[in-house]
matplotlib code that plots the C-alpha trace (Angstrom):
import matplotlib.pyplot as plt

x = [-19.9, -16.4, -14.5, -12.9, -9.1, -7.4, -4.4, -2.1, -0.8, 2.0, 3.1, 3.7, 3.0, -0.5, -1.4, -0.6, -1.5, -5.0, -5.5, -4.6, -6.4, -9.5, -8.9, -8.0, -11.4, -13.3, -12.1, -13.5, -10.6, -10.3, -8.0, -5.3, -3.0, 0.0, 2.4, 5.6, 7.6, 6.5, 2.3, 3.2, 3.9, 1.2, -0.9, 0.6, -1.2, -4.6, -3.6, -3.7, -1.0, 1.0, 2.2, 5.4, 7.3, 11.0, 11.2, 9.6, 10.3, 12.3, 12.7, 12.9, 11.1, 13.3, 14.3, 10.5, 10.1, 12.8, 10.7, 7.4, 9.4, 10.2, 6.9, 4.9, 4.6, 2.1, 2.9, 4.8, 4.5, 7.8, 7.2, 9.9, 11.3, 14.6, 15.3, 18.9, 19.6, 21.2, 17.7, 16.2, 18.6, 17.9, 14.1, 14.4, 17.0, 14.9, 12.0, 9.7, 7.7, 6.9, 9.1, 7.4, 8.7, 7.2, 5.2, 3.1, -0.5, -2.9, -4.3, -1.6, -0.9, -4.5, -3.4, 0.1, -2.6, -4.6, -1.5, -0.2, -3.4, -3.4, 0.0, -0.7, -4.1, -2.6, 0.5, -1.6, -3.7, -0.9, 0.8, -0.9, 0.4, -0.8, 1.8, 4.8, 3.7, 3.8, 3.0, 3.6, 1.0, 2.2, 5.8, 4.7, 7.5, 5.9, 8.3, 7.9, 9.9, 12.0, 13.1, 11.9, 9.6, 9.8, 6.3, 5.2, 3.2, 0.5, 0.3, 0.8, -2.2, -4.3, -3.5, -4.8, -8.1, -8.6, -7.7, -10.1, -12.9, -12.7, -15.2, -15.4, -16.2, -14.1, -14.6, -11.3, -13.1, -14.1, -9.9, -9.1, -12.1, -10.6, -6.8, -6.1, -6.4, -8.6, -5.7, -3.7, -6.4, -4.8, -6.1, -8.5, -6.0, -3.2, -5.0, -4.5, -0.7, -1.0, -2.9, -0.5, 2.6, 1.1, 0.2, 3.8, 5.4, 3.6, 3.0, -0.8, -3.5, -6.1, -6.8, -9.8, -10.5, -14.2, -14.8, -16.4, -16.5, -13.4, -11.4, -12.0, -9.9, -11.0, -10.2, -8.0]
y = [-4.0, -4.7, -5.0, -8.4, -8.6, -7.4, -9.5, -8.8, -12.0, -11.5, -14.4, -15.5, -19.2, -19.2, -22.2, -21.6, -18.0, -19.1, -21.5, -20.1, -16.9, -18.7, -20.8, -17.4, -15.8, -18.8, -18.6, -14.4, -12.6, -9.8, -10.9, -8.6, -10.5, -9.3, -11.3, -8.8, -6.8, -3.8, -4.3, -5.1, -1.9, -0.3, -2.3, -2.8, 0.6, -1.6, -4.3, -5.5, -8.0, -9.5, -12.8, -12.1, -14.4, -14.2, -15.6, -12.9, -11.9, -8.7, -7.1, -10.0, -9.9, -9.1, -5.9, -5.4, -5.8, -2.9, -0.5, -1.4, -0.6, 3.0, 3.5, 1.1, -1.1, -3.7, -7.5, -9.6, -13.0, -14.1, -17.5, -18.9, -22.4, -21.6, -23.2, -21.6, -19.3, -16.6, -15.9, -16.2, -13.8, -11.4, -11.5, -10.7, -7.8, -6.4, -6.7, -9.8, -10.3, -14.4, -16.6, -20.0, -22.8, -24.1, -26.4, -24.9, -25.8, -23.5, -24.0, -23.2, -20.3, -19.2, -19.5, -17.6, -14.5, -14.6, -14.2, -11.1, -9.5, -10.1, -8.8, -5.9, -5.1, -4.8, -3.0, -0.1, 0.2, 1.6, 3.5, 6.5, 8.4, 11.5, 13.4, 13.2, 13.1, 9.6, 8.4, 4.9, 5.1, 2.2, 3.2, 7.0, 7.9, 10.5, 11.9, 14.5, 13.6, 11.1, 13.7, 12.6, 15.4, 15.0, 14.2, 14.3, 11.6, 13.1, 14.8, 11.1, 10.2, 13.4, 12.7, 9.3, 10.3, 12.5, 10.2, 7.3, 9.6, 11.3, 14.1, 14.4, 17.5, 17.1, 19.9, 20.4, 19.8, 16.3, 15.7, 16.0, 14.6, 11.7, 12.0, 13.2, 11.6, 13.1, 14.1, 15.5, 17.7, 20.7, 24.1, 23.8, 25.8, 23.3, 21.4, 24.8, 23.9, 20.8, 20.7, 24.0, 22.1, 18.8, 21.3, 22.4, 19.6, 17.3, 20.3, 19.2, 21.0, 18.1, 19.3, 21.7, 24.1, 23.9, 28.1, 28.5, 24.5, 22.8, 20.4, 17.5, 15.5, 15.9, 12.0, 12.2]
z = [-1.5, -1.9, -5.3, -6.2, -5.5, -8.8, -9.6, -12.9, -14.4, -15.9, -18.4, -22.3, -22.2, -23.5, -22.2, -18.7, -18.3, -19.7, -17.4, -14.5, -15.5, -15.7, -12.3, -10.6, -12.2, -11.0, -7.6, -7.8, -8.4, -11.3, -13.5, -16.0, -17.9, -19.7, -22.4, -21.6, -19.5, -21.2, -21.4, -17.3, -17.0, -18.8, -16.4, -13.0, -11.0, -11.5, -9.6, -6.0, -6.8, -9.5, -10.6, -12.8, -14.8, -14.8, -18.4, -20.5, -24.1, -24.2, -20.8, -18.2, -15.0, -13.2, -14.9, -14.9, -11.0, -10.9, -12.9, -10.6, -7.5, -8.6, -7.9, -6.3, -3.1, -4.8, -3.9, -6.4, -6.8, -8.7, -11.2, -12.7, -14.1, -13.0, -9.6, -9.2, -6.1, -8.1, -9.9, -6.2, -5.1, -7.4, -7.1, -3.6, -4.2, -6.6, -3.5, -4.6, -2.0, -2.8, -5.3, -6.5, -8.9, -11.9, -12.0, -9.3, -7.6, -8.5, -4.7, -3.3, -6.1, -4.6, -1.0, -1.5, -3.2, -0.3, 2.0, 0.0, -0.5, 3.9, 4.6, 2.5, 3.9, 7.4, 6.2, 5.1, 7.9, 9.5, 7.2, 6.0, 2.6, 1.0, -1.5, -0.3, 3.2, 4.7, 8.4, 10.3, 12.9, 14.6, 14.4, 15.6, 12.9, 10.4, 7.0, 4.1, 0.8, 2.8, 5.7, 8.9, 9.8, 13.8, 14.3, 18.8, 19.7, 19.9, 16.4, 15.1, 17.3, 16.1, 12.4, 12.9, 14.4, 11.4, 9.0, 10.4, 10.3, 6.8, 6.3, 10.2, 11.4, 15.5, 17.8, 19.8, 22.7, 21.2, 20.1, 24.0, 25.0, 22.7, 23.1, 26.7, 30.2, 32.5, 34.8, 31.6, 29.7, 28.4, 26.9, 23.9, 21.7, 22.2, 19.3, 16.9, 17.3, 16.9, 13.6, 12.6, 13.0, 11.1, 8.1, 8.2, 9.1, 6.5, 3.8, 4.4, 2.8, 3.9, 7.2, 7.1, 9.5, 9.7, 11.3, 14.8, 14.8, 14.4, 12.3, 9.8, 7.3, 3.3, 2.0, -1.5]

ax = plt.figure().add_subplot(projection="3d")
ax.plot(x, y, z, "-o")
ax.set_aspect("equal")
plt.show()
């Protein structure tokens, strides 16, 4: 079954977080709330997405989006009363992915959610990360710590079978069956090379070589 959408609401008016908290629960999302910069933080890894208030006691929103991005990719929502393009600005500087003005609809707060929660859902169907490792299937661009770790085509394209088949067992014979044209089938042991350069390549340990069978992938 899957879990409700988790969204962090991150606000000190108590009238207008409850509220929208409780609209947001009604319309079946999770809902976290938070009265500060600083209880955001505490908070934020539990989320799917945040609605952050630029007018917070202590540290601003702003300053708070900055901490969030050391770390973390979640979508932010950016609230604010302030309607001048400076604060804009520096909400999309600091990588807010949505800015909306108070007063806002709470449909259309609902709808902008939705979008995020979308956008993000498709982003990370195509980009794969585990450690330091981190791979942009669609892109065919793979890196380790940064460093672009000059995946081939088809290791991206190996990796990705693996990965959408955790706990796989894949005979090589199945990977080229798989991979490879008819007209372009190689030797079995190519796909030893293959998986030994995406262990060094990627510093992987979550590619198991299953004896006598083959290969799978061991999901974190």
């Amino acid at each position: 079954m899957q879990q409700d959408p988790t969204v962090l609401l991150v606000e000190d008016e108590p009238a207008l977080r409850t509220g929208t908290e409780q609209f947001l629960r009604q319309r079946g999302f999770t809902v976290l709330t938070a009265t500060s910069g600083e209880e955001a933080l505490e908070k934020f890894a539990e989320a799917d997405v945040i609605i952050l208030d630029i007018m917070l006691p202590g540290m601003s929103g702003i300053e708070t989006l900055h901490q969030i991005r050391q770390s973390s990719d979640v979508p932010v929502l950016i609230l604010t009363a302030l309607h001048d393009e400076p604060t804009q600005v520096a909400s999309f500087d600091e990588l807010a992915d949505d800015y909306m003005s108070k007063p806002f609809s709470l449909v259309i707060l609902e709808k902008r959610i939705r979008a995020l929660l979308r956008r993000q859902q498709s982003v990370k169907k195509t980009l794969w990360r585990r450690g330091l490792a981190s791979v942009d299937f669609a892109a065919y661009q793979g890196f380790y710590d940064d460093n672009d770790a000059h995946l081939k085509p088809k290791e991206v394209q190996l990796l990705k079978l693996l990965v959408d088949n955790p706990n796989m067992v894949w005979s090589r014979q199945a990977i080229i069956d798989k991979l490879w044209r008819d007209d372009e089938v190689p030797f079995d042991r190519v796909i030893d090379v293959y998986i030994k350069n995406l262990r060094k390549k990627l510093h992987l340990d979550c590619i198991i070589t299953v004896k006598g069978v083959g290969y799978r992938y061991e999901a974190a």
